[in-house]
N, CA, C and O atoms as a GROMACS GRO file, in nm:
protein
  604
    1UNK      N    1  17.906  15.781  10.902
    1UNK     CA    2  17.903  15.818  11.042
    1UNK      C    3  17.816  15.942  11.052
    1UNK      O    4  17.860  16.040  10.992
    2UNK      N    5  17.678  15.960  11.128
    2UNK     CA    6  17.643  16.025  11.172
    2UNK      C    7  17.633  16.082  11.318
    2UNK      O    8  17.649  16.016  11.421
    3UNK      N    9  17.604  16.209  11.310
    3UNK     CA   10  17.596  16.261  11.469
    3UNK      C   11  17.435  16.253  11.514
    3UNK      O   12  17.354  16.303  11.437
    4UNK      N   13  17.390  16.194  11.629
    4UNK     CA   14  17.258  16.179  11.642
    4UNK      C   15  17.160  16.318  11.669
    4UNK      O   16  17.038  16.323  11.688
    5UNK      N   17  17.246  16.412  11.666
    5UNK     CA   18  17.223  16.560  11.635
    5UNK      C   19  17.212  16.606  11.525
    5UNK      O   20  17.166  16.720  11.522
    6UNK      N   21  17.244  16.550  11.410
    6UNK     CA   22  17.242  16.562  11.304
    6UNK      C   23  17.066  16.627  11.221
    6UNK      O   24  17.002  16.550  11.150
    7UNK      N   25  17.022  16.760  11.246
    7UNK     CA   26  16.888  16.769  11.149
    7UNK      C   27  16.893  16.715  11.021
    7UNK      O   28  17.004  16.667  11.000
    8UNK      N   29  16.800  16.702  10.909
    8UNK     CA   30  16.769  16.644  10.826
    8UNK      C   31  16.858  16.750  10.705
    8UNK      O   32  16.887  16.867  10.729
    9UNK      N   33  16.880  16.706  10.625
    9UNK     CA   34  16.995  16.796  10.572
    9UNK      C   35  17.099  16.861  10.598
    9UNK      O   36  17.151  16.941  10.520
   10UNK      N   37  17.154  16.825  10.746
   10UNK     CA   38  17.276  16.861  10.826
   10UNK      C   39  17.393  16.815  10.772
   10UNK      O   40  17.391  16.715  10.700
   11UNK      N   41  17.493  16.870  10.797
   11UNK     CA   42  17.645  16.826  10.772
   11UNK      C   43  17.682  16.788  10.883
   11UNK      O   44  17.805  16.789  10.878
   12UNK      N   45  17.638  16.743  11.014
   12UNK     CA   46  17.737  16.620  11.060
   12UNK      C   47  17.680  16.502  11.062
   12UNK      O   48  17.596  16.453  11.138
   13UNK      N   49  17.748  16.456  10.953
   13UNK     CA   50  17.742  16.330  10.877
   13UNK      C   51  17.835  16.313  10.796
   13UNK      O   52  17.840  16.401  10.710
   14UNK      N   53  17.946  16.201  10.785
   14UNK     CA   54  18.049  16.205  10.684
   14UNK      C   55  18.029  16.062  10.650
   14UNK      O   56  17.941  15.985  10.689
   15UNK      N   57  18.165  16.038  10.538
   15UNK     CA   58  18.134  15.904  10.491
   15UNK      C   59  18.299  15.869  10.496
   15UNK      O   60  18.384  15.944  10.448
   16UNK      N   61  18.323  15.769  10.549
   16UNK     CA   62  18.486  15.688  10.502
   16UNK      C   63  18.502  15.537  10.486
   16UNK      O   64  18.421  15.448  10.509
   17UNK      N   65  18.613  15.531  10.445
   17UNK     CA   66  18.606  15.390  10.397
   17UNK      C   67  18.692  15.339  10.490
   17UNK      O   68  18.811  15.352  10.460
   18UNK      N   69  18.660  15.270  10.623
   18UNK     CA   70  18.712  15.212  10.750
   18UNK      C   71  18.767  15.047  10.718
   18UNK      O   72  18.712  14.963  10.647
   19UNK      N   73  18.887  15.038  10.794
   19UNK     CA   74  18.989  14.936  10.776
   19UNK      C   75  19.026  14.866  10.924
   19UNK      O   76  19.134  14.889  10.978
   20UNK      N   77  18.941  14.792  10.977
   20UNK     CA   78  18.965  14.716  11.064
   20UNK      C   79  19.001  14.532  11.112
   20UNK      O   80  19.069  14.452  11.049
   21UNK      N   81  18.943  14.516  11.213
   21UNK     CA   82  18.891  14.343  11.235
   21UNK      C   83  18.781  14.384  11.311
   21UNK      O   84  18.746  14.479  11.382
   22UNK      N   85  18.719  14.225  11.252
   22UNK     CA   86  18.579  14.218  11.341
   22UNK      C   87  18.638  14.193  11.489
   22UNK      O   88  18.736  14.131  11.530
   23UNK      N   89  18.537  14.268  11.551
   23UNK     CA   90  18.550  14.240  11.712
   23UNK      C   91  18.504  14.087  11.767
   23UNK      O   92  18.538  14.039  11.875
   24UNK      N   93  18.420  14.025  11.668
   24UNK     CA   94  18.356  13.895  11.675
   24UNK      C   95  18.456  13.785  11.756
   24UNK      O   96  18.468  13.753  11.874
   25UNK      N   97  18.501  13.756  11.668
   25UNK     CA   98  18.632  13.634  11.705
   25UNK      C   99  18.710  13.725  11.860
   25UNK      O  100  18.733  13.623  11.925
   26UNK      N  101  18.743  13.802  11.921
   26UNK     CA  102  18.810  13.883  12.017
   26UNK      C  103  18.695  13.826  12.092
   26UNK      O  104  18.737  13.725  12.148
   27UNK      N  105  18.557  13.846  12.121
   27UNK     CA  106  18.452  13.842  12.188
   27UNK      C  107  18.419  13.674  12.180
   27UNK      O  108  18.323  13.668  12.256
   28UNK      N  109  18.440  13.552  12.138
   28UNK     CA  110  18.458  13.457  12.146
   28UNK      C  111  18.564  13.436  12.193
   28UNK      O  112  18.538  13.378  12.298
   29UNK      N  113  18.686  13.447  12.185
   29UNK     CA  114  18.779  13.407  12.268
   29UNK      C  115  18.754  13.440  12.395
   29UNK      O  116  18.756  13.354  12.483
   30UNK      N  117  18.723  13.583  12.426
   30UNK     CA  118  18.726  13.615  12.572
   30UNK      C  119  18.606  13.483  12.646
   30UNK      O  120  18.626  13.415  12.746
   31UNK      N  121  18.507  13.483  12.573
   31UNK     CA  122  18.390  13.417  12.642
   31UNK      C  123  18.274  13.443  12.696
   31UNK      O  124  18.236  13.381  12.795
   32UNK      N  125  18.204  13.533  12.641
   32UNK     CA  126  18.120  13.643  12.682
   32UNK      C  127  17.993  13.560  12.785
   32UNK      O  128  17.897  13.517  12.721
   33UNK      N  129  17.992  13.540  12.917
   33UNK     CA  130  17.895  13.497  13.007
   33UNK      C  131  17.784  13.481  12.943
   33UNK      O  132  17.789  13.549  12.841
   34UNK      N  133  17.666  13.413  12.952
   34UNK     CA  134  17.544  13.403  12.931
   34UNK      C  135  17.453  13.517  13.046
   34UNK      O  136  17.343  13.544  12.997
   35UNK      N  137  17.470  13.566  13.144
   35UNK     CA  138  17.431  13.675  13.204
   35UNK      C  139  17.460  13.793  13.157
   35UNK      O  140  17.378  13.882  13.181
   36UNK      N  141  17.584  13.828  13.077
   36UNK     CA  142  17.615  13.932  13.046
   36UNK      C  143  17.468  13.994  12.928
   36UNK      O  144  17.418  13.925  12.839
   37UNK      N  145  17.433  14.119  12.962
   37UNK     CA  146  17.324  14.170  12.891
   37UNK      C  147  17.361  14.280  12.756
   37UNK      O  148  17.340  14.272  12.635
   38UNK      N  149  17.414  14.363  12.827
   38UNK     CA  150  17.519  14.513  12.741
   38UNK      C  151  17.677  14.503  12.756
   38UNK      O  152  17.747  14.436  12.832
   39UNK      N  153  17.702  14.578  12.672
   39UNK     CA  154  17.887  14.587  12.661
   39UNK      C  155  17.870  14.730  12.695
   39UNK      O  156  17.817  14.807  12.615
   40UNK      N  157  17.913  14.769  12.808
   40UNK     CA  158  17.985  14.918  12.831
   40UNK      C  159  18.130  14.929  12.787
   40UNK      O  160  18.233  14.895  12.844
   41UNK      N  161  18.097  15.012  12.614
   41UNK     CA  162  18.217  15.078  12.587
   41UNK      C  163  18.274  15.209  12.634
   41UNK      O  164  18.206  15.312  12.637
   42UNK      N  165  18.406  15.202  12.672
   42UNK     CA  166  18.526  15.282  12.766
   42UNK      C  167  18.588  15.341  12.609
   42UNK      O  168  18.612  15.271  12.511
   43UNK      N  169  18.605  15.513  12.624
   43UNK     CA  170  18.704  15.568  12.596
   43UNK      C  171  18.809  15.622  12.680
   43UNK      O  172  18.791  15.634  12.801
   44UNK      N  173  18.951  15.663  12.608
   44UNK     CA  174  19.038  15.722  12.706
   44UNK      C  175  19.015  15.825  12.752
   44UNK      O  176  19.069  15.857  12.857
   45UNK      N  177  18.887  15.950  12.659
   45UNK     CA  178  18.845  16.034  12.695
   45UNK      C  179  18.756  16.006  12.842
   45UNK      O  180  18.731  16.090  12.928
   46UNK      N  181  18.726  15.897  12.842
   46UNK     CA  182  18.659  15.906  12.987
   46UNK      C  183  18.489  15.882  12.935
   46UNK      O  184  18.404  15.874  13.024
   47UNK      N  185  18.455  15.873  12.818
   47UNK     CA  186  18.382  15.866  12.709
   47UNK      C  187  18.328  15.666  12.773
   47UNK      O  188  18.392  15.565  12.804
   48UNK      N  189  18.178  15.703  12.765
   48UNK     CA  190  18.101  15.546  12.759
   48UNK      C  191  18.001  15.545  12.718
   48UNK      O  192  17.937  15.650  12.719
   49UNK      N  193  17.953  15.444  12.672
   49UNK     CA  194  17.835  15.436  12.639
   49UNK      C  195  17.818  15.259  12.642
   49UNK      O  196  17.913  15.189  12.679
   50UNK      N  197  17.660  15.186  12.591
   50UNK     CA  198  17.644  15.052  12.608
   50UNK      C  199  17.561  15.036  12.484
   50UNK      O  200  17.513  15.123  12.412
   51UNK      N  201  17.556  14.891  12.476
   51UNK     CA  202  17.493  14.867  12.386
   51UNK      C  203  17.442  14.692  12.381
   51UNK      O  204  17.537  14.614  12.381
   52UNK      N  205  17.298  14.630  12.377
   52UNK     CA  206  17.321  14.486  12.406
   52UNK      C  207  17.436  14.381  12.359
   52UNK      O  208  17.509  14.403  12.262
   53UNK      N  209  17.442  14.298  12.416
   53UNK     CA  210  17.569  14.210  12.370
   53UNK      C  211  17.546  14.153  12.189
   53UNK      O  212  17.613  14.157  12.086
   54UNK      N  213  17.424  14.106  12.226
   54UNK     CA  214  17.408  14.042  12.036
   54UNK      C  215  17.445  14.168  11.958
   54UNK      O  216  17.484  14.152  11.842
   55UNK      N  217  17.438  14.308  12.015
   55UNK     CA  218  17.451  14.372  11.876
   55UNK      C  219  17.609  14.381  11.838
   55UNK      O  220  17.653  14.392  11.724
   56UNK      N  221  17.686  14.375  11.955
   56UNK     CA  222  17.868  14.438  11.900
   56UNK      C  223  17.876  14.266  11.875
   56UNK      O  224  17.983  14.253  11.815
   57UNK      N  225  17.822  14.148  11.890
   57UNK     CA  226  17.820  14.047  11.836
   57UNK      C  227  17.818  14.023  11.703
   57UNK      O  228  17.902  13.949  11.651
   58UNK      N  229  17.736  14.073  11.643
   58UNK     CA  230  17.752  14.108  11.495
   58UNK      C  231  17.837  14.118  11.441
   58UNK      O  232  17.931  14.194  11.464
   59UNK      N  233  17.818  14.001  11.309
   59UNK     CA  234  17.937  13.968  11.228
   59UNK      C  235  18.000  14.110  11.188
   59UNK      O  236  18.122  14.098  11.184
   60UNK      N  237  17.968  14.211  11.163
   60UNK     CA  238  18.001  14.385  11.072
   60UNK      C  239  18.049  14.485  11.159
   60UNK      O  240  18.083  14.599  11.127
   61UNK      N  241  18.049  14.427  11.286
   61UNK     CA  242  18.132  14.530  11.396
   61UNK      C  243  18.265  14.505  11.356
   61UNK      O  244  18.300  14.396  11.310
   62UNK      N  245  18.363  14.631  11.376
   62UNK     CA  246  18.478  14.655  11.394
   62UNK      C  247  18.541  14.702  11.466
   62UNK      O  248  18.493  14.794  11.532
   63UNK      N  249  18.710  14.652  11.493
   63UNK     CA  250  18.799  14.731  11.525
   63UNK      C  251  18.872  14.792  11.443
   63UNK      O  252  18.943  14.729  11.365
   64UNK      N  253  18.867  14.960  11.448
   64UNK     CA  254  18.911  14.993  11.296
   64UNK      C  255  19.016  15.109  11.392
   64UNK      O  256  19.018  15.168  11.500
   65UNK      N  257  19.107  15.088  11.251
   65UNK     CA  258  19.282  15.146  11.304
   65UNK      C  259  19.339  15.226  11.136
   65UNK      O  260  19.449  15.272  11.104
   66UNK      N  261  19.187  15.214  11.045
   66UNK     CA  262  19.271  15.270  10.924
   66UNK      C  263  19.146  15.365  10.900
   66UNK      O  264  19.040  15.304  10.914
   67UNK      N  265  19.128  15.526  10.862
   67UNK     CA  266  19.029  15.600  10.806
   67UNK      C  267  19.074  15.632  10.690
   67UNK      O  268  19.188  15.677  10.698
   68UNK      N  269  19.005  15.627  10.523
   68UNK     CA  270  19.014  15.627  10.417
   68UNK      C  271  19.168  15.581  10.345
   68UNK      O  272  19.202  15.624  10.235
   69UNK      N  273  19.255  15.484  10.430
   69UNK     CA  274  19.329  15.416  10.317
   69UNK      C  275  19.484  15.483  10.429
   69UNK      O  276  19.604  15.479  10.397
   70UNK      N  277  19.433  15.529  10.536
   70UNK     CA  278  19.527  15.615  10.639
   70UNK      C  279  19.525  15.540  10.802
   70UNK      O  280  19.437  15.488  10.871
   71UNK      N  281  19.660  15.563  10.817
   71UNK     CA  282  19.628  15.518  10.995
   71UNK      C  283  19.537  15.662  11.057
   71UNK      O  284  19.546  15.781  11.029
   72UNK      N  285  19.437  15.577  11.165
   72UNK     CA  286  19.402  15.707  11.208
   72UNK      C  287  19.434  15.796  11.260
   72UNK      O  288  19.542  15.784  11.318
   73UNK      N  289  19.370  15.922  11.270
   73UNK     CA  290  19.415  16.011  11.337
   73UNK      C  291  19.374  16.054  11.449
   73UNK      O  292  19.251  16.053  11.447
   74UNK      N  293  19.423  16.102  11.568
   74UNK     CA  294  19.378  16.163  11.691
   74UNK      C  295  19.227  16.186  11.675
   74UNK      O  296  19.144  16.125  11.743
   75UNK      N  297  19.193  16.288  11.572
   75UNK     CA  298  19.063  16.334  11.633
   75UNK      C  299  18.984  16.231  11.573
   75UNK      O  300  18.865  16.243  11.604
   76UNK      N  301  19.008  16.141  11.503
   76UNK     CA  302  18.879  16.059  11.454
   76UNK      C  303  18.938  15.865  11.526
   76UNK      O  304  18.917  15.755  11.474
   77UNK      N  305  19.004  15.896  11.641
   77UNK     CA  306  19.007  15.773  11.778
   77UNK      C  307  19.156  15.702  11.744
   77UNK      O  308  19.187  15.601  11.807
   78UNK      N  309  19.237  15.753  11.653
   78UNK     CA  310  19.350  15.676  11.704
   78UNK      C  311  19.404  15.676  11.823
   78UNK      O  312  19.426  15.786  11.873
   79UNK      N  313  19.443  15.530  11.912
   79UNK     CA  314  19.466  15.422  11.822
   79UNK      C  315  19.376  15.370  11.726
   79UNK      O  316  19.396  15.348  11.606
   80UNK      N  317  19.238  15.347  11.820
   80UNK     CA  318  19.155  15.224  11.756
   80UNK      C  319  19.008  15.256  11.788
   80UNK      O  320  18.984  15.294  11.903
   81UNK      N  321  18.934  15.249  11.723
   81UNK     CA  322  18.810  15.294  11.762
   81UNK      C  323  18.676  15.191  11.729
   81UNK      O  324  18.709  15.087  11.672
   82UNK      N  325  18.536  15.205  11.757
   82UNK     CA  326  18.484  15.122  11.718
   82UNK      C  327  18.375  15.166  11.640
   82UNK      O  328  18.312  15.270  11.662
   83UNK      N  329  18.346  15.052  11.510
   83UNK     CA  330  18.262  15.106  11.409
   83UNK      C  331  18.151  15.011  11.458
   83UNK      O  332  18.195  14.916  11.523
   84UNK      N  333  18.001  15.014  11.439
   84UNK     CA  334  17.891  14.950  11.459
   84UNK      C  335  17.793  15.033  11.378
   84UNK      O  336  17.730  15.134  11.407
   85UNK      N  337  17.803  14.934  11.223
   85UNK     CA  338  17.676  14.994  11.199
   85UNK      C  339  17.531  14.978  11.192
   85UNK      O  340  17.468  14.873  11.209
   86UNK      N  341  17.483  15.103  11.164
   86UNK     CA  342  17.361  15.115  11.180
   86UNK      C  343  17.306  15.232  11.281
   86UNK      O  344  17.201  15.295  11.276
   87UNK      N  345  17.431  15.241  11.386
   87UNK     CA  346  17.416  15.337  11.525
   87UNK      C  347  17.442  15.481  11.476
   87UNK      O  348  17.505  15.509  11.374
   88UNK      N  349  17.388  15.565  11.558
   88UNK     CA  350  17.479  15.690  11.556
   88UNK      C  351  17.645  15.717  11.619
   88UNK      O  352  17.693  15.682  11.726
   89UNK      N  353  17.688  15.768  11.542
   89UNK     CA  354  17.852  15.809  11.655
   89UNK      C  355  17.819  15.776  11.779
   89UNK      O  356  17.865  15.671  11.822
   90UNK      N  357  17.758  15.832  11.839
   90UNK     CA  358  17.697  15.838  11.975
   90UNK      C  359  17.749  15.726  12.049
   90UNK      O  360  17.823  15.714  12.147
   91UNK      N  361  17.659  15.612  11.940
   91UNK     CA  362  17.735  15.441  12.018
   91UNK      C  363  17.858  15.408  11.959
   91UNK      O  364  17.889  15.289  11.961
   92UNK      N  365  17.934  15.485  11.909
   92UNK     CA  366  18.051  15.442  11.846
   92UNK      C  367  18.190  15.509  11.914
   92UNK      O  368  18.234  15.601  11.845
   93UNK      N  369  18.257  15.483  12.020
   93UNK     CA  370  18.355  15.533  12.120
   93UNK      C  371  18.477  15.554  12.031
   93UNK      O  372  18.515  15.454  11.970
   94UNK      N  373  18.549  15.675  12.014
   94UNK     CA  374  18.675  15.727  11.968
   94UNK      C  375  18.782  15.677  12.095
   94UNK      O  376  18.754  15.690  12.214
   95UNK      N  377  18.909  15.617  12.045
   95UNK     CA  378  18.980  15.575  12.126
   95UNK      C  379  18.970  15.485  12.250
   95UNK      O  380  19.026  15.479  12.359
   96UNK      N  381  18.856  15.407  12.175
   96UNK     CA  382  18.800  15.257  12.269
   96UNK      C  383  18.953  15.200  12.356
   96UNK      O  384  19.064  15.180  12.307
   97UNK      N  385  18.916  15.189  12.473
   97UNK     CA  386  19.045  15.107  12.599
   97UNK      C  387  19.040  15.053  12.629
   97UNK      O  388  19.138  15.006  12.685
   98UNK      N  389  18.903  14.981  12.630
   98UNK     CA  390  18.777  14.874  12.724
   98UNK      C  391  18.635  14.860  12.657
   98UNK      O  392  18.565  14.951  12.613
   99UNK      N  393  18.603  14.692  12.661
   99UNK     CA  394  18.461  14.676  12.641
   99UNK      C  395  18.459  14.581  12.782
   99UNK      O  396  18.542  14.497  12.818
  100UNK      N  397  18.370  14.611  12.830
  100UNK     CA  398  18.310  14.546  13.012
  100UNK      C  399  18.134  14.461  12.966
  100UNK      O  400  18.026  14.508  12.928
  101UNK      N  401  18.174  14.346  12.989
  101UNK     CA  402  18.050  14.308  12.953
  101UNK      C  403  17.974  14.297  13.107
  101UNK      O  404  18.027  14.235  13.199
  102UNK      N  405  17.832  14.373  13.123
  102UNK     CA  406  17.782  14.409  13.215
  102UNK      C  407  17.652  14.308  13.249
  102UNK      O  408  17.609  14.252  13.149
  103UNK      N  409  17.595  14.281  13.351
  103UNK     CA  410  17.490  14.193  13.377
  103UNK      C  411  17.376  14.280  13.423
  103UNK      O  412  17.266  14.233  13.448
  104UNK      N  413  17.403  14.401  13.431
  104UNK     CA  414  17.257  14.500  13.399
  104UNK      C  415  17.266  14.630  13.366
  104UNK      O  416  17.342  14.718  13.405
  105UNK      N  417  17.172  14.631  13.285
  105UNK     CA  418  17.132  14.761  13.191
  105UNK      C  419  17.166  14.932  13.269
  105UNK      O  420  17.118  15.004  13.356
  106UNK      N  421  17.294  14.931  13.159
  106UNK     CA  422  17.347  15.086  13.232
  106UNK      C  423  17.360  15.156  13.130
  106UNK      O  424  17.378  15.113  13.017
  107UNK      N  425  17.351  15.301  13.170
  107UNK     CA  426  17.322  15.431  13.074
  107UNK      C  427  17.437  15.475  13.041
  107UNK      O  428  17.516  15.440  13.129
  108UNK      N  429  17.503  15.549  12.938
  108UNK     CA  430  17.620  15.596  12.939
  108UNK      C  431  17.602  15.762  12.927
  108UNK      O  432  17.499  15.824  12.952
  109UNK      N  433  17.689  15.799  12.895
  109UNK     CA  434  17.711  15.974  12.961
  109UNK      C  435  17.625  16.050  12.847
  109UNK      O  436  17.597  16.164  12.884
  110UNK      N  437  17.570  16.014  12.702
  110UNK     CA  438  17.482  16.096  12.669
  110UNK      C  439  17.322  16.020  12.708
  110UNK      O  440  17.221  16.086  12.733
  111UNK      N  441  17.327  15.924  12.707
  111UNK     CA  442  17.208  15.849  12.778
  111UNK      C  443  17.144  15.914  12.901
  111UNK      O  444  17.024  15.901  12.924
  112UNK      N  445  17.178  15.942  12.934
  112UNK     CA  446  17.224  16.004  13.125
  112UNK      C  447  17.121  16.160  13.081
  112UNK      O  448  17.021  16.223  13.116
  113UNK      N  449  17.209  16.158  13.001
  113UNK     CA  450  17.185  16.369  12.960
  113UNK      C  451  17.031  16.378  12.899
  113UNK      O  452  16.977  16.487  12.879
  114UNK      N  453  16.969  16.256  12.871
  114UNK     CA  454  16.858  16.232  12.790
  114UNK      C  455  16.820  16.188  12.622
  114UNK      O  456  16.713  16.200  12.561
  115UNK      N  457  16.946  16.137  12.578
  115UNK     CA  458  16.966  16.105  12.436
  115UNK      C  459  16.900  15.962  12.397
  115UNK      O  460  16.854  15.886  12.482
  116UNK      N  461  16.902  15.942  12.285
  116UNK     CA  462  16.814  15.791  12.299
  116UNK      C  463  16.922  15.644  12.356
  116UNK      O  464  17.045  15.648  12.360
  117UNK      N  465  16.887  15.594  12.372
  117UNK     CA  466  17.002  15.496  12.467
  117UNK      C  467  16.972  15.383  12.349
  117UNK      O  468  17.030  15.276  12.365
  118UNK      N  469  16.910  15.393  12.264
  118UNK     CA  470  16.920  15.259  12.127
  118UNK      C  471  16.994  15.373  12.028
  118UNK      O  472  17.048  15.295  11.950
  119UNK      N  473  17.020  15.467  11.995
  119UNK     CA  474  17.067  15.522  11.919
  119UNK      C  475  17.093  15.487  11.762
  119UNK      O  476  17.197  15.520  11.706
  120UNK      N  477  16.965  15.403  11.683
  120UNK     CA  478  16.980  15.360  11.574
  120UNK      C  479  16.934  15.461  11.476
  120UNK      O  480  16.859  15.557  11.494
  121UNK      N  481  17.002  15.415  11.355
  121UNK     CA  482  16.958  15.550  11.260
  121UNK      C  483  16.860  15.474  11.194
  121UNK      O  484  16.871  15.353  11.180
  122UNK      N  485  16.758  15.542  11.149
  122UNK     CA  486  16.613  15.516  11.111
  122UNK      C  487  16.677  15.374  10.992
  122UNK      O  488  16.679  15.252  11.010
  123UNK      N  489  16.719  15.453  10.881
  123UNK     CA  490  16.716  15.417  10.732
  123UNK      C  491  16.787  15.289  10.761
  123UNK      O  492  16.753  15.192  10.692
  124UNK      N  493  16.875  15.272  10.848
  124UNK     CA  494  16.989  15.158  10.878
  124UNK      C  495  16.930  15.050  10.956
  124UNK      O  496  16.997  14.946  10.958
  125UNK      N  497  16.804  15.050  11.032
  125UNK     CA  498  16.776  14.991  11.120
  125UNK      C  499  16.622  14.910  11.049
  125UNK      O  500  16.568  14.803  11.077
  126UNK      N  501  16.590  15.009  10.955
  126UNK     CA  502  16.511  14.875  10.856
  126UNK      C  503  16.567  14.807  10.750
  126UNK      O  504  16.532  14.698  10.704
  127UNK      N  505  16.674  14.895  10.707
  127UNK     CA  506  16.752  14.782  10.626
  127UNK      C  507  16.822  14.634  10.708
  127UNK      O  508  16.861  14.529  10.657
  128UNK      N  509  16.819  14.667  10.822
  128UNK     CA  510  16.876  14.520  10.910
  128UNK      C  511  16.746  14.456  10.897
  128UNK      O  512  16.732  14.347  10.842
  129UNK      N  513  16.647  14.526  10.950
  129UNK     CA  514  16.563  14.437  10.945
  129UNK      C  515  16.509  14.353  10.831
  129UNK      O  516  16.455  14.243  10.841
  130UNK      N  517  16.531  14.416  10.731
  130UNK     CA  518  16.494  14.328  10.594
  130UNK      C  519  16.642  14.218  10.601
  130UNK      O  520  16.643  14.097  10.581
  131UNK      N  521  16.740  14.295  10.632
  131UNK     CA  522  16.876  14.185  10.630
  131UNK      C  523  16.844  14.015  10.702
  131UNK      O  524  16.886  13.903  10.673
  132UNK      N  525  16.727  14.082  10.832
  132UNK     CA  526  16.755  13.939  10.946
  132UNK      C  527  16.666  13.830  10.853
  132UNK      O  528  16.705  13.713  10.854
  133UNK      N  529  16.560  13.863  10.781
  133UNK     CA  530  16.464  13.806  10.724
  133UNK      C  531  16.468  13.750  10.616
  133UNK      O  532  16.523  13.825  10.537
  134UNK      N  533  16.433  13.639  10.559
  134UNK     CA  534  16.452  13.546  10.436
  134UNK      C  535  16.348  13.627  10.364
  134UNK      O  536  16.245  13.619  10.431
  135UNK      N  537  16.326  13.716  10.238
  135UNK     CA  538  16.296  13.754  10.172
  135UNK      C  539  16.262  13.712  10.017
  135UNK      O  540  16.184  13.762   9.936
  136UNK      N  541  16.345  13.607  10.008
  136UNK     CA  542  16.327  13.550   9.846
  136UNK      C  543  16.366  13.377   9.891
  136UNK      O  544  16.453  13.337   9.969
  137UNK      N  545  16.284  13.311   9.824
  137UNK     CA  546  16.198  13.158   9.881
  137UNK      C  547  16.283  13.072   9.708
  137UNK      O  548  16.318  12.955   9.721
  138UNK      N  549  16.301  13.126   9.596
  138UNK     CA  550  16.369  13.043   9.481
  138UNK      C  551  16.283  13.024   9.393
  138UNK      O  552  16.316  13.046   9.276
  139UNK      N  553  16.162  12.983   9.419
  139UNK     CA  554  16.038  12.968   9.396
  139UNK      C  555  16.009  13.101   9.230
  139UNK      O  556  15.954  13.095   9.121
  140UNK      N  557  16.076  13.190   9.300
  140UNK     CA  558  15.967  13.300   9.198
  140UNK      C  559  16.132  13.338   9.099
  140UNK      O  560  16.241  13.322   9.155
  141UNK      N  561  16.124  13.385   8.960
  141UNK     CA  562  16.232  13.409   8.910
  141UNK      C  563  16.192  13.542   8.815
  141UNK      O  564  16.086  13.537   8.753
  142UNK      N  565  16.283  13.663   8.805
  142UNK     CA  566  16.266  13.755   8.703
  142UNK      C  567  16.367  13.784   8.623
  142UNK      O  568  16.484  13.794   8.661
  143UNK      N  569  16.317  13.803   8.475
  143UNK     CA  570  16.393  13.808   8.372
  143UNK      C  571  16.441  13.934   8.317
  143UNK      O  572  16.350  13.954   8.237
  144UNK      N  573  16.503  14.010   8.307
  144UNK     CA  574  16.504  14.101   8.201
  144UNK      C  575  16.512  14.111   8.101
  144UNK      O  576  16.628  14.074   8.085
  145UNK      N  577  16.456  14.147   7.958
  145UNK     CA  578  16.518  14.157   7.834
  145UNK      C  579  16.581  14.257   7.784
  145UNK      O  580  16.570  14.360   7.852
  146UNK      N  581  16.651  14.265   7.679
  146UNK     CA  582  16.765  14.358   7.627
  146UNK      C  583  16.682  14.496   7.650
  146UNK      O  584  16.745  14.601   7.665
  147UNK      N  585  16.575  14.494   7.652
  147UNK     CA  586  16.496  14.619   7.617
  147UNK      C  587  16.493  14.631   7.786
  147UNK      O  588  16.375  14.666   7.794
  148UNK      N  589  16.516  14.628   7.857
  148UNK     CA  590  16.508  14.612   8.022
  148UNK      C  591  16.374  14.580   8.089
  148UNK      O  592  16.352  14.598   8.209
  149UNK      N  593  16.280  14.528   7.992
  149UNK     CA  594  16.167  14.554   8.095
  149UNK      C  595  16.088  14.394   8.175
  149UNK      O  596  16.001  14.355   8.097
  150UNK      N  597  16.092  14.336   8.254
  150UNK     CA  598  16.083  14.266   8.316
  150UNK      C  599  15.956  14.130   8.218
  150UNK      O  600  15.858  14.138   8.144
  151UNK      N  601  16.012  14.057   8.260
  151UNK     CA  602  15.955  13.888   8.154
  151UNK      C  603  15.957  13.785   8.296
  151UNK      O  604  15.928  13.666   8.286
   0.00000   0.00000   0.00000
């Protein structure tokens, strides 16, 4: 989890090992419209932000209710909060109450203030992109030998 404030060698940035469900199957049941464009996520703080529908679609979104092996705690969104990676915190709402699937493109409260409204983190957002893409065809094969060096 980073803060999209975060300078380059900054400390807000942490790392945990999050324990949820995918939001996926929740978002199929409901039935998500074919008009619907963004999901405006609702905190209890009063806290929103959006994000297009294919992305909280994504198989790797969560609803997460456990931080490092713990129920959560207040300041890091218990009850339940939502993980999406690749984003900054920014798109990630502490104490999620509501997802509103919306039929046009709305800003949420740091969006508003002038923050980036895609809020992806660089390093995370080309690793998807190598993710969406077939990269290895079967075709080509590499060997190593005991000595490690490629055959």
């Amino acid at each position: 989890m980073e803060c999209i404030g975060n300078p380059t060698g900054g400390n807000l940035i942490g790392n945990a090992l999050w324990t949820g469900t995918p939001l996926l199957p929740f978002l199929q049941r409901a039935g998500v419209k074919p008009e619907a464009v963004q999901f405006m996520m609702h905190g209890a703080d009063y806290y929103e932000t959006t994000l297009p529908v294919a992305e909280l679609q994504c198989p790797d979104v969560r609803l997460v209710y456990r931080m490092n092996q713990a129920p959560l705690k207040k300041e890091h969104g218990f009850p339940v909060r939502i993980i999406i990676p690749g984003y900054f915190g920014q798109k990630q709402p502490k104490w999620l109450v509501k997802l509103e699937a919306i039929t046009q493109e709305k800003y949420g409260y740091w969006e508003r203030q002038g923050w980036s409204n895609t809020a992806t983190i660089p390093t995370h957002a080309l690793t998807r992109q190598v993710q969406k893409h077939r990269v290895w065809n079967g075709d080509r094969q590499v060997t190593l030998t005991r000595s490690g060096e490629a055959g």
